[in-house]
N, C-alpha and C positions, 0 to 999 in steps of 0.2 A: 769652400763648398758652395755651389752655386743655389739659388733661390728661387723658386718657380710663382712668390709673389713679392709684393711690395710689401709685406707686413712689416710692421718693427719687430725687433725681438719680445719678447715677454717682460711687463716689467718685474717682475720677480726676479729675472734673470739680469737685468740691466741695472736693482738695486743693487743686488749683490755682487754686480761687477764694480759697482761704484763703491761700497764698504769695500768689499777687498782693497781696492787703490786707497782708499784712505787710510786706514788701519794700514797698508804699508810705509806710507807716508809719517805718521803718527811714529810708526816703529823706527823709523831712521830719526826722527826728531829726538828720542830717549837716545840713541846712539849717540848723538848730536852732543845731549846735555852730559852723559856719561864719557864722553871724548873730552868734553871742556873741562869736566870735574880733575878728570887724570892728566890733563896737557897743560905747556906753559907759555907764554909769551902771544906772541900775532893767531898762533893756531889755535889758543885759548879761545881769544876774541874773535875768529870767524866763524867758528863752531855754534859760538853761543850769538850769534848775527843769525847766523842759518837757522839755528833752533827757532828762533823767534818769527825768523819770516816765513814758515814751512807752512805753521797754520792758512795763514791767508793765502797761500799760493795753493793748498791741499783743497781749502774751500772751491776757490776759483775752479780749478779742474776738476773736481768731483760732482761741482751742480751743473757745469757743462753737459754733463751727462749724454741724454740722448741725442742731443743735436750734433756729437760728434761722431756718434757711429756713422760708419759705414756698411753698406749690404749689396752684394755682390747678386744681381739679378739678370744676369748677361742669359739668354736664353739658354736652354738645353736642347742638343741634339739629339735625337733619338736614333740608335743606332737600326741599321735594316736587319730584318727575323734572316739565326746560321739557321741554316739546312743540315742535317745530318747526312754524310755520305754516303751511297748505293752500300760499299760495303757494309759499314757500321749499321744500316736497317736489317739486313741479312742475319748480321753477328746476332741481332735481337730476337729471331726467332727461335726459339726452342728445336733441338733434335728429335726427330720424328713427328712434326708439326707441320702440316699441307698447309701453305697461306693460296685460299682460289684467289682471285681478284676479276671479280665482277665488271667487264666495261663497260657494261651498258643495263644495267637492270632494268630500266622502263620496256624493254622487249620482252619482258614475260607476262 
């Protein structure tokens, strides 16, 4: 959606984009520890690698935060004023309704 200034988003808006990513992060890390609890051999031991490095990589890209947004602020065209067509003004007047039209009122 295009932006008609340079503001940042709201930080309200930008904490909570940042807790959502991490609490997602956080949630694949239980998966992680729950995958290694149930699995055996090498996939034991990557699981439980991953688990461990997830924190610090969660951190890192979470306090990134606003310096990664992007904001799309390519100007806006405005489009030129439709005209409604001679018929369709017609269609709008009422039956048995005299529209005068005045062309020049300053002559009276």
């Amino acid at each position: 959606m295009p932006s008609i200034t340079n503001a940042q988003e709201p930080l309200a808006d930008d904490q909570a984009r940042r807790m959502r990513r991490y609490l997602f992060q956080m949630g694949f890390r239980v998966v992680c520890f729950l995958g290694a609890y149930a699995a055996s051999g090498w996939l034991r031991w990557t699981l439980v690698v991953v688990a461990v490095v997830i924190p610090y990589i969660a951190v890192i890209l979470v306090n990134a935060g606003r310096d990664r947004a992007q904001y799309d602020v390519s100007g806006v065209v405005p489009q030129a004023p439709r005209e409604l067509p001679a018929a369709a003004q017609d269609a709008m007047v009422p039956d048995g309704v005299r529209v005068v039209v005045d062309p020049d009122p300053e002559e009276r």
